[in-house]
C-alpha positions in Angstrom: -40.6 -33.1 136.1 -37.1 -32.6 135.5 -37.3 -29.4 137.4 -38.4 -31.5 140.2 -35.6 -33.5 140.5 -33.2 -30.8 139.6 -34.4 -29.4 142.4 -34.7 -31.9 145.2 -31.9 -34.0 143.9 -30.6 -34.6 147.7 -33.4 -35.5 148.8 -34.3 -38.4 146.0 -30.9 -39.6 146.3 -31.0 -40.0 149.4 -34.4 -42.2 149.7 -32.7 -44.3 146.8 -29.5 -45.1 149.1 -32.0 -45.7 152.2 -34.1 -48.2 149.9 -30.9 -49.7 148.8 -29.6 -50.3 152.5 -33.1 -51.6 153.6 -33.1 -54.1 151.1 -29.1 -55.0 151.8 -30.4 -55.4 155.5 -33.2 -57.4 154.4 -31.7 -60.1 152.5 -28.8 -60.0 154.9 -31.0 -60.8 157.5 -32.0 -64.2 155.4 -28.6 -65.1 154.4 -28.9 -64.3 150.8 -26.8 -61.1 150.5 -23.0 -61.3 149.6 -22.7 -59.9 153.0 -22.1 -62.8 155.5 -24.5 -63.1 158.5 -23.5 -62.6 161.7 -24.0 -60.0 164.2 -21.2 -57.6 163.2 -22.3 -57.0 159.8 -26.4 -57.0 161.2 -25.4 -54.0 163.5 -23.6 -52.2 160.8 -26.4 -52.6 158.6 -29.1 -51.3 160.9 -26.8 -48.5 162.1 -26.0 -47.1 158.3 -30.0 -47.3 158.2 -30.2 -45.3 161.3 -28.5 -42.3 160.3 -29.2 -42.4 156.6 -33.2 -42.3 157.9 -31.8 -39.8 160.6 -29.7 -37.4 157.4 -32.9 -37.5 155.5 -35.1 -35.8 158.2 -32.4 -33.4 158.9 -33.0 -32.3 155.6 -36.3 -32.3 155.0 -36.9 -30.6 158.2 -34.3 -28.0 157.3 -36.5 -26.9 154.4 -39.7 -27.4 156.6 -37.8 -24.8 159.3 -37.4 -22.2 156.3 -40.8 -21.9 155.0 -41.6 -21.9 159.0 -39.5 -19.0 159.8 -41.1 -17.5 156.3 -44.7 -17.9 157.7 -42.9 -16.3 161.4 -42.3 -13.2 158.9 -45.5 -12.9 156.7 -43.6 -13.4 153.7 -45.9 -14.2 150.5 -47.2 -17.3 149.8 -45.1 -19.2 153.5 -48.9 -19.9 154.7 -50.3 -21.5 152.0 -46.8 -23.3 151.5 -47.3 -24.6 155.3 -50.8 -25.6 154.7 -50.0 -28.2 151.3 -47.0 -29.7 153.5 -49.3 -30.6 156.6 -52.5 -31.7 154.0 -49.9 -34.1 152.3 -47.4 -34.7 155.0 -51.0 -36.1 156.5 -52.6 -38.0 153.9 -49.5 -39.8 153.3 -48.7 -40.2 156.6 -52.3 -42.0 157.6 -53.0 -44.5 155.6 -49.4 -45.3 156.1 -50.2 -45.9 159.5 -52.6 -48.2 158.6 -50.7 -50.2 156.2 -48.1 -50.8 158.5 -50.4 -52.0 161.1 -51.9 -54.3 159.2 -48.7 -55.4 157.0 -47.0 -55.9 160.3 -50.2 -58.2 161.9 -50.5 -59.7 158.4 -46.8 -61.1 158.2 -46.5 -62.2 161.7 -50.0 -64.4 161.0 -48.3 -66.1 157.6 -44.9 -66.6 158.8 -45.8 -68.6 161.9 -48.4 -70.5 159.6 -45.0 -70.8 157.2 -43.3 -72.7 160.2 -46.3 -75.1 161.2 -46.4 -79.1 160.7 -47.7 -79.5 157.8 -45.8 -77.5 155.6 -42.9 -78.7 157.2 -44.2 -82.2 156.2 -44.5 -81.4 152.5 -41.7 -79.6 152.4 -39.4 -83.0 153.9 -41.7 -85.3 151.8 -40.9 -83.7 148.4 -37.2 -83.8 149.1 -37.6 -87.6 149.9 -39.4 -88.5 146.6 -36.7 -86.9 144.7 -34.2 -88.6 146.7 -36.0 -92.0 146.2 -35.8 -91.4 142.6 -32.5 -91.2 142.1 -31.8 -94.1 144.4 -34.1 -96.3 142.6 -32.4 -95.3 139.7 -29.3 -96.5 140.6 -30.5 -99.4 141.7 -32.1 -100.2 138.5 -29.4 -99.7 137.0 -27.4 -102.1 139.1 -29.1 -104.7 138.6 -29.3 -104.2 134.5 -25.6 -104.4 134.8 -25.4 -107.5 136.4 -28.1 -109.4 134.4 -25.9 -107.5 131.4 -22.8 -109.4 132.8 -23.6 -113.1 133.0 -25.3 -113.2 129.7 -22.3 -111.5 128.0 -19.5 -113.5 129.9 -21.2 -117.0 128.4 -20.7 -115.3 124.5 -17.1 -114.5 125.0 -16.4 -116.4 122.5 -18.7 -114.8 120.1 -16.7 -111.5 120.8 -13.3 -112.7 119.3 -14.6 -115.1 116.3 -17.7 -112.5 115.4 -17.5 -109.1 116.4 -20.3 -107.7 114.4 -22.9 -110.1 116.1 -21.9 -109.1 119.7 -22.5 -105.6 119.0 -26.4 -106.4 117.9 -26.0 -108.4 121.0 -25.0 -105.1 123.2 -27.7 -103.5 121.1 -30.3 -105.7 122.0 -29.3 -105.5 126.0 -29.6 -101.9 125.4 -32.5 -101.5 123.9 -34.1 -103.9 125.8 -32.9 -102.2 129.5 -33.8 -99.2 128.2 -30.5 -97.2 128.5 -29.0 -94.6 126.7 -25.5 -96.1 126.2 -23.2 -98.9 126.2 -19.8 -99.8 126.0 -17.1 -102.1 126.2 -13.9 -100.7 127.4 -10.2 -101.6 128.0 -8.5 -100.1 131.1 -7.2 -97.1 129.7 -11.0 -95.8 129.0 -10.2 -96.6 125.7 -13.6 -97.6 123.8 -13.8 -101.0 122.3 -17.3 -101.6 121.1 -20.2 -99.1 122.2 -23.9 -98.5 121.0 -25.2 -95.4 122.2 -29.1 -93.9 121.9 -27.5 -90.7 120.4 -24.0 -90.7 118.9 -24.0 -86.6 119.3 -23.6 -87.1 123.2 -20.0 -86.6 124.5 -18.5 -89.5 125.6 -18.1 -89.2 129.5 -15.6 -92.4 131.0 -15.7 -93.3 134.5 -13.7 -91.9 136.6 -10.0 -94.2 137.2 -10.7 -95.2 140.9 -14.1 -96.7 139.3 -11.4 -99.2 137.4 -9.6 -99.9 140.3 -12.7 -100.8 142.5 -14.2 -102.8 139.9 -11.3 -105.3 140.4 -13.0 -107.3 143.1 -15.8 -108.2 141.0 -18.4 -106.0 142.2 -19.9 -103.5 140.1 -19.3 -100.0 141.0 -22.4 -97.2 140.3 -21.3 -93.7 139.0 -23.6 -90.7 139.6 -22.4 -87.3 137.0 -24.6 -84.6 138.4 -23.4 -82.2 135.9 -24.3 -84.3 132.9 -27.3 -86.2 135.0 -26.6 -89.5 134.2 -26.3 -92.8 136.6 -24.1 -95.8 135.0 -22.2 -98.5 136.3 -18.9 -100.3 135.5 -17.7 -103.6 135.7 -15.1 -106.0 134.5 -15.7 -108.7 132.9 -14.2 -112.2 133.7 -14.2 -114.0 130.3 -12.9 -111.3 128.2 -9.3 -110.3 128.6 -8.9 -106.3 129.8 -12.5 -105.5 129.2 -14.8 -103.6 131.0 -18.6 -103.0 130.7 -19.7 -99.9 131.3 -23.5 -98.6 130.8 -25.6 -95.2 131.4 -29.0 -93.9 131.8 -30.3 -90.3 131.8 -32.2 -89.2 134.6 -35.2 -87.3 133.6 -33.9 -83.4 133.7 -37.3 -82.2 135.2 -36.9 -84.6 137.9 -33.2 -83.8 138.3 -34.4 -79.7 138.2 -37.0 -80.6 141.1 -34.8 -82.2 143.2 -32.4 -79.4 143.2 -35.2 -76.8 143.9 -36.3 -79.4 146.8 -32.4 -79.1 148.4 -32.5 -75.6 147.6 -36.3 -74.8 149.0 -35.3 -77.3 152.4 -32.5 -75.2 153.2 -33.7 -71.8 152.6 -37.0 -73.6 154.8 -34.8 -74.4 157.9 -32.1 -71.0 157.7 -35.5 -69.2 157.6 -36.6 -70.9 160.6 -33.6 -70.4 162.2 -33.7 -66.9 161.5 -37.3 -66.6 162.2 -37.6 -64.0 164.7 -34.7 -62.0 163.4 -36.6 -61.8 159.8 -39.9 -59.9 162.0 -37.5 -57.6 163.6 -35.8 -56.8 160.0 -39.2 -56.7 158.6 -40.7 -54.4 161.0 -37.3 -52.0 160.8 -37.6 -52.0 156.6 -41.0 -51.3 157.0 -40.7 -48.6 158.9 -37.8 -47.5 156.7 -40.6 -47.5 154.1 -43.1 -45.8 155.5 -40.5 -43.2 156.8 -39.3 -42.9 153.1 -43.1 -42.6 151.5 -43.8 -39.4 154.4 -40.7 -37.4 153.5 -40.9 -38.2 149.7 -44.8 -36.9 150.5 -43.3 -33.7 152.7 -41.0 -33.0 149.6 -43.4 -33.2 146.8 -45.6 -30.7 149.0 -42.7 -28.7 149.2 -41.9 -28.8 146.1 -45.7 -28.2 144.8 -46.0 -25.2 147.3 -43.6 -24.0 145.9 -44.1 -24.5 141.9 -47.8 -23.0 142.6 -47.2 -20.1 145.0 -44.1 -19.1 143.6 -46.1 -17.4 140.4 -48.8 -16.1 142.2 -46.1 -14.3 144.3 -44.2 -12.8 141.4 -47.7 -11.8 140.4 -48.4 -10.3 143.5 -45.0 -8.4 143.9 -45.2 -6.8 140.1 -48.7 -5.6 140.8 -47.9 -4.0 143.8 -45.4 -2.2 141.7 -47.3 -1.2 139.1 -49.9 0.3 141.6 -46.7 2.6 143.3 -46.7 3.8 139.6 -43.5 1.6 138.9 -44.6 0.5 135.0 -41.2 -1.1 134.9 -42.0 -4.1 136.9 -41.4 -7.5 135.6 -42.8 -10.9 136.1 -39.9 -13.0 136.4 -40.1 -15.5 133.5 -39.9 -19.4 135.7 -40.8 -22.5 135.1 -44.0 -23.6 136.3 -47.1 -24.7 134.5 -48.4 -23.9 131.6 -51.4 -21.9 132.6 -49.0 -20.1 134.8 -46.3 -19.1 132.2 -49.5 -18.2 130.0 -50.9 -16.0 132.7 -47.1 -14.2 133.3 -46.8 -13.7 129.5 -50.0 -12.2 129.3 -49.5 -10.0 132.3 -46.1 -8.7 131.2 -47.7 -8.0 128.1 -50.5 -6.0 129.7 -48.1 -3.9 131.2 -45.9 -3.4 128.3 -49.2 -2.4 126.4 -49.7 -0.1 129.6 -46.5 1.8 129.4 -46.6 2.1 125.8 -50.1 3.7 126.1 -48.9 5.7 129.2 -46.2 7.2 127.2 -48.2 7.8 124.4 -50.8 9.6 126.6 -47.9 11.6 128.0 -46.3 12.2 124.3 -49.9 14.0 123.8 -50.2 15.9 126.7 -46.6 17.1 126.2 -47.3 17.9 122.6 -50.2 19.3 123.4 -48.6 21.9 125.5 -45.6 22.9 123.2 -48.9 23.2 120.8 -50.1 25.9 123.4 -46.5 27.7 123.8 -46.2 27.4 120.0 -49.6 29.2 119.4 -49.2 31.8 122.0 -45.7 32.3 121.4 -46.3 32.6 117.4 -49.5 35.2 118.3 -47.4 37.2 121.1 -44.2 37.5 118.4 -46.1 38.3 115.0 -48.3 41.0 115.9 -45.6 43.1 116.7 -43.3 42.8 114.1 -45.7 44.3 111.4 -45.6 47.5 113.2 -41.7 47.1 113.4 -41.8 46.5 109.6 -43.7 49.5 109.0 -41.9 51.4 110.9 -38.7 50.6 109.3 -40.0 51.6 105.7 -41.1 54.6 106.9 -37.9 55.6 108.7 -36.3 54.5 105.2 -38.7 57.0 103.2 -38.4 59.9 105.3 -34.5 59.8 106.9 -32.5 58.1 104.0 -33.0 61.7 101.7 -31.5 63.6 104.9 -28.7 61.5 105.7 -25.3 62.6 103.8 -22.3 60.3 103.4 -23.5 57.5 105.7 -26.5 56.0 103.2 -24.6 52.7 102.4 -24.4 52.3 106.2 -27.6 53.2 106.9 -29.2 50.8 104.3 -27.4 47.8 105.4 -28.2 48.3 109.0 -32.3 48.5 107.7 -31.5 45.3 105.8 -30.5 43.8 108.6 -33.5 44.4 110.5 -35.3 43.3 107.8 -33.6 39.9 107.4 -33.9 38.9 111.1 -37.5 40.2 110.5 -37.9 37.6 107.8 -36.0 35.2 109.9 -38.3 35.3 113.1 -41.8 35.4 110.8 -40.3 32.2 108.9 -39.5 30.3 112.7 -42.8 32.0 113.4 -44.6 30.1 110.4 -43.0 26.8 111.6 -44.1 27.2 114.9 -47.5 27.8 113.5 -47.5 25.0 111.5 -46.7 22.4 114.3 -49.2 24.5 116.1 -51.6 23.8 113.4 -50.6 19.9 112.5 -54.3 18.5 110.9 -55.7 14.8 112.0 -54.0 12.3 109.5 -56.5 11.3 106.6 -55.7 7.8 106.4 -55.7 6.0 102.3 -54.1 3.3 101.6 -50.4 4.1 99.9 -47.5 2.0 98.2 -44.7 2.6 100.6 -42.3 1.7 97.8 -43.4 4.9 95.7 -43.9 7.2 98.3 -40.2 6.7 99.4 -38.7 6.7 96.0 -40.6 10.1 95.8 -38.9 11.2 98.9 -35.5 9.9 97.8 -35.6 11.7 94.4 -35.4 14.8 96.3 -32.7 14.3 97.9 -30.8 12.6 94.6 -30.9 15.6 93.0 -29.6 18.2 95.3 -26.6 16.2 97.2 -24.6 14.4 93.7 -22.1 13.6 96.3 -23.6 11.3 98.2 -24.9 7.7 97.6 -28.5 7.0 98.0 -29.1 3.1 98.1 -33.4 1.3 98.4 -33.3 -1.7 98.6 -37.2 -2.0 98.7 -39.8 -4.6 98.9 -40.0 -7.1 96.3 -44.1 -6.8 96.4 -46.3 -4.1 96.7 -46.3 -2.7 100.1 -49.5 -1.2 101.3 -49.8 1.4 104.0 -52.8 3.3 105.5 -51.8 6.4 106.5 -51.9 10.0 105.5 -49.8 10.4 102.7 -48.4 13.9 102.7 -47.8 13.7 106.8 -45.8 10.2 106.1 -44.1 12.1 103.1 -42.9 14.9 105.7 -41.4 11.9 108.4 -39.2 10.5 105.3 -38.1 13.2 104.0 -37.0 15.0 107.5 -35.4 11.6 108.4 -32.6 11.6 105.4 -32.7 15.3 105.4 -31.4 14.7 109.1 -29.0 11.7 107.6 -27.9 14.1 105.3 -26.9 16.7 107.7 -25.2 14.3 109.8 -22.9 13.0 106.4 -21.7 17.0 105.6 -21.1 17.2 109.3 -18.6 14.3 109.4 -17.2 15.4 106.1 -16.3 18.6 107.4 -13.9 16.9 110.5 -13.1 14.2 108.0 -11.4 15.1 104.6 -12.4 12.8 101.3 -15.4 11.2 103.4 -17.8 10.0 100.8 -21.4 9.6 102.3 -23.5 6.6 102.3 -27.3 6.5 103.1 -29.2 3.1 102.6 -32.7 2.6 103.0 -34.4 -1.2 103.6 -37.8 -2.5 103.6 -39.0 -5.6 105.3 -41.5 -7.1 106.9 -43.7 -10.2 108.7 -46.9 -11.2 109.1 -48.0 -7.7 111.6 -45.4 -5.2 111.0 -43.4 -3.3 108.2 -39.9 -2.1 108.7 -38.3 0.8 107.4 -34.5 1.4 107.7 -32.8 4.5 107.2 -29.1 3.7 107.4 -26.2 6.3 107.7 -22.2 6.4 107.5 -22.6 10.0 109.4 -22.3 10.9 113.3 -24.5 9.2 115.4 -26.7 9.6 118.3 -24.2 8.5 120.9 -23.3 12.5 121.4 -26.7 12.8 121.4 -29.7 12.8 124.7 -31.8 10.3 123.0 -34.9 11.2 125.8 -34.6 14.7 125.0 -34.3 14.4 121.1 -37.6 14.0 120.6 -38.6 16.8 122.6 -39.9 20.3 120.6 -37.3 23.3 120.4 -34.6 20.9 121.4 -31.6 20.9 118.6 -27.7 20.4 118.9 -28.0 22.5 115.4 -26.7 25.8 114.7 -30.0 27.3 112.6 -32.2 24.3 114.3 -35.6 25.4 115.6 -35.8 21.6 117.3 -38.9 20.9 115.4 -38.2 18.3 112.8 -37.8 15.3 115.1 -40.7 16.3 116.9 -43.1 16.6 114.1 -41.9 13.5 113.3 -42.5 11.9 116.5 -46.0 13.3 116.7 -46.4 11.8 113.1 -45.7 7.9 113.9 -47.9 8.3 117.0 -50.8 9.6 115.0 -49.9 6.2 112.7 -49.5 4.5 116.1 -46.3 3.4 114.9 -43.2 3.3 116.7 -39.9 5.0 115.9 -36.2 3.5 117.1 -32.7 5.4 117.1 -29.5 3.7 117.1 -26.2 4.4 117.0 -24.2 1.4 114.8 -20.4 1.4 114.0 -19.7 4.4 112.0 -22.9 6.0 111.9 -26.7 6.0 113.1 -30.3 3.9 112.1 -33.6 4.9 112.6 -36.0 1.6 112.2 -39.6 2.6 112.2 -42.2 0.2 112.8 -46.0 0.6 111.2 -48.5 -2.0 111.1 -49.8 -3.6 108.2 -53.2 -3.3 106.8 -55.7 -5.7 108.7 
């Protein structure tokens, strides 16, 4: 998913700025935008939603045009990418169709049915009852004052000899007119007496022009819309600055409803003013819409096309390579679905598994070949030197009597023979033996021992330099033949070794380090053979492995290549590195299933 987007980010953000415009229009076109309506802004509107619908298609089409000009050229997967886009491109773009149609019919039907007599009726009538309402509230109230008034002007006198009683008589006036307060007042507002229904309620006074108005005797009504009360204010005659001054509530429902009722008659009336305009913005954001759903479809087939044929491509291409004989080929490692990314691990692994068994069949048939050379060569070399050997004792016996002052001479130059004799039938023998290397027996073996074993016969004959296992905490268990496994270790640090003395001889005091690890997880063991010596890097590391190959003085190129032909047998594998200041060797042999 969030490959998706990363990937058709334009495209999204630009169908949430045409949705955003539509909308603007929309409500602009009704008058409730923040965006005054008039023509001016209604043409700027619908032009912005013009060319933003007109910048979307541009680029959707531009992607359309490359997967065209792909299909043009044949490339992979550009027809089946052409064929999702049209199947979506039409199954969104249908029912659509349809929709709009019918949307379109279906709004012009409700709105003129919106605008007819009747529901302009209701719509007037429920104003008028809240209207009534608050008039007959006032009203009401009006005439409570004035009732109020006369009744309290004939106890005046009651006022000024005993306060407490007029207040139960105020009490009683309220209680009985039902309101919520009363009060006597002076004409500063100040409050003189007062009973009110709930003593929490923030006193409110009238306003001063209410005092003034009250003057000629005629009670003045008071409507507060923001605290919803009516009251009325009035002087009174017999009483010297004094004022009555009562209020009632108004229900808040009823107060709520009448201000939905203004607010629901004039949204009525600008609708109907606006009525044809609204169609005309409905039927452009509905094509907006509908616009919007077929190029989001057209992307998301794009984008799908893509996501599915992209794989199959990369599957395509690699196995084409493999059949020029190109075993290096890759699947690219995307993201795409999971059976997909299964199916490219599995099929890079199949050709890793392919090239590992290509080499090994190669490694064979290679080894198999020096075996030949190796045979012939040791059968071609050996049977003549016994005649030379036999020769050479009996020149010895017969001329070495004969010869005067030149015996010593004569001698040595036999001995030499001899010793280059010895030389070539000891090559000869090692040639034989790799020749001759038997079929591993396989037996299970501690690793730990066998390299110990190994190690101690190195220990012993090179004081000078320090041998350091760190082995396996547990007992590690090999199956493998013992003696062949035996010959791979000990020519390894025998090479290590050889390595050291030859950096000792460039480098005076050099002290010699060779460190052996074990490790392992839950398929493999590891073996490390560590060195402070030389290196590979003046080393070919594809022709090291090769028989008769040797940078060595006295090397017959035959220690690395038995060893080679060693892990194979094992079907293990065999790493050289070079590290700072020296060389490792990692092999890797399976565990015991």
């Amino acid at each position: 998913m969030i490959h998706t987007i990363k990937n058709n980010k334009w495209v999204i953000g630009m169908c949430f700025v045409c949705i955003l415009f539509g909308t603007l229009t929309f409500f602009t076109f009704i008058n409730q935008s923040f965006l005054k309506l008039n023509n001016s802004n209604l043409q700027i509107l619908l032009l912005i939603d013009a060319l933003l619908l007109i910048t979307l298609f541009i680029i959707i089409f531009n992607q359309i045009y490359k997967i065209l000009i792909n299909k043009k050229k044949g490339k992979l997967g550009s027809e089946t990418s052409f064929k999702y886009i049209i199947f979506f491109s039409t199954t969104a773009l249908i029912p659509s169709i349809l929709i709009a149609i019918f949307s379109l019919f279906l709004f012009n039907v409700v709105i003129q049915k919106y605008f007819e007599k009747k529901i302009k009726t209701v719509v007037n009538t429920s104003a008028e009852v809240a209207k009534n309402y608050v008039e007959e509230t006032k009203k009401s109230i009006q005439a409570d004052i004035l009732l109020i008034i006369n009744d309290l002007n004939s106890k005046s006198s009651l006022y000024y000899v005993y306060p407490t009683q007029f207040l139960k008589v105020l009490t009683t006036h309220r209680l009985l007119r039902r309101l919520d307060e009363i009060y006597l007042l002076d004409s500063s507002g100040n409050i003189i007496m007062s009973n009110v229904i709930n003593i929490n309620f923030e006193f409110v006074p009238p306003p001063d022009e209410a005092f003034t108005r009250t003057l000629n005797g005629i009670p003045v009504r008071i409507t507060d819309p923001v605290t919803n009360r009516i009251s009325a204010l009035v002087k009174l005659d017999n009483f010297i600055d004094t004022y009555l001054y009562i209020a009632r509530f108004m229900e808040p429902r009823v107060i709520n409803y009448l201000k939905q009722s203004n607010e629901a008659i004039s949204f009525y009336y600008s609708v109907q003013n606006q009525k044809t305009g609204i169609k005309i913005t409905f039927a452009v954001i509905y094509v907006l819409i509908v616009s919007l759903l077929l190029f989001l479809s057209v992307t998301i087939a794009i984008n799908f096309a893509s996501r599915l044929t992209k794989p199959i491509i990369n599957l395509i291409n690699a196995s084409e390579k493999i059949s020029s004989g190109n075993l290096d080929a890759q699947v690219p490692n995307i993201a795409a679905d999971k059976e997909f990314e299964m199916l490219n691990k599995n099929f890079n692994l199949m050709i890793k598994k392919l090239k590992q068994q290509q080499a090994k069949l190669l490694f064979t048939e290679r080894h198999k070949a020096w075996e030949n050379v190796a045979k012939k060569l040791a059968h071609e070399i050996k049977n003549p030197l016994t005649p030379i050997q036999l020769s050479i004792d009996r020149i010895k016996e017969k001329y070495f009597n004969k010869i005067g002052d030149d015996k010593e001479n004569f001698l040595n130059y036999l001995n030499t023979i001899n010793k280059q004799i010895k030389d070539i039938e000891s090559l000869l023998n090692e040639f034989s033996n790799f020749a001759r290397m038997p079929k591993p027996l396989f037996k299970k073996v501690d690793l730990n021992d066998m390299l110990l074993r190994s190690l101690s016969l190195h220990e012993l004959s090179e004081p000078k330099i320090s041998f350091v296992f760190l082995k396996d905490p547990t007992a590690v268990q090999l199956s493998c033949d013992e003696e062949q496994f035996n010959r791979v270790f000990v020519n390894l640090i025998k090479n290590s070794i050889e390595s050291i003395k030859e950096k000792n001889e460039k480098i005076v005091d050099f002290k010699g380090k060779i460190n052996i690890e074990i490790t392992s997880d839950s398929a493999y063991i590891y073996v490390k053979i560590i060195d402070n010596g030389m290196g590979f890097d003046h080393v070919d590391k594809d022709k090291m492995l090769t028989p008769y190959f040797t940078t060595k003085k006295k090397g017959t190129g035959l220690g690395l290549a038995v060893v080679s032909k060693i892990i194979s047998d094992h079907n293990s594998e065999i790493l050289f590195n070079s590290i700072k200041n020296g060389a490792k060797v990692e092999i890797k042999i399976p565990k015991i299933s």
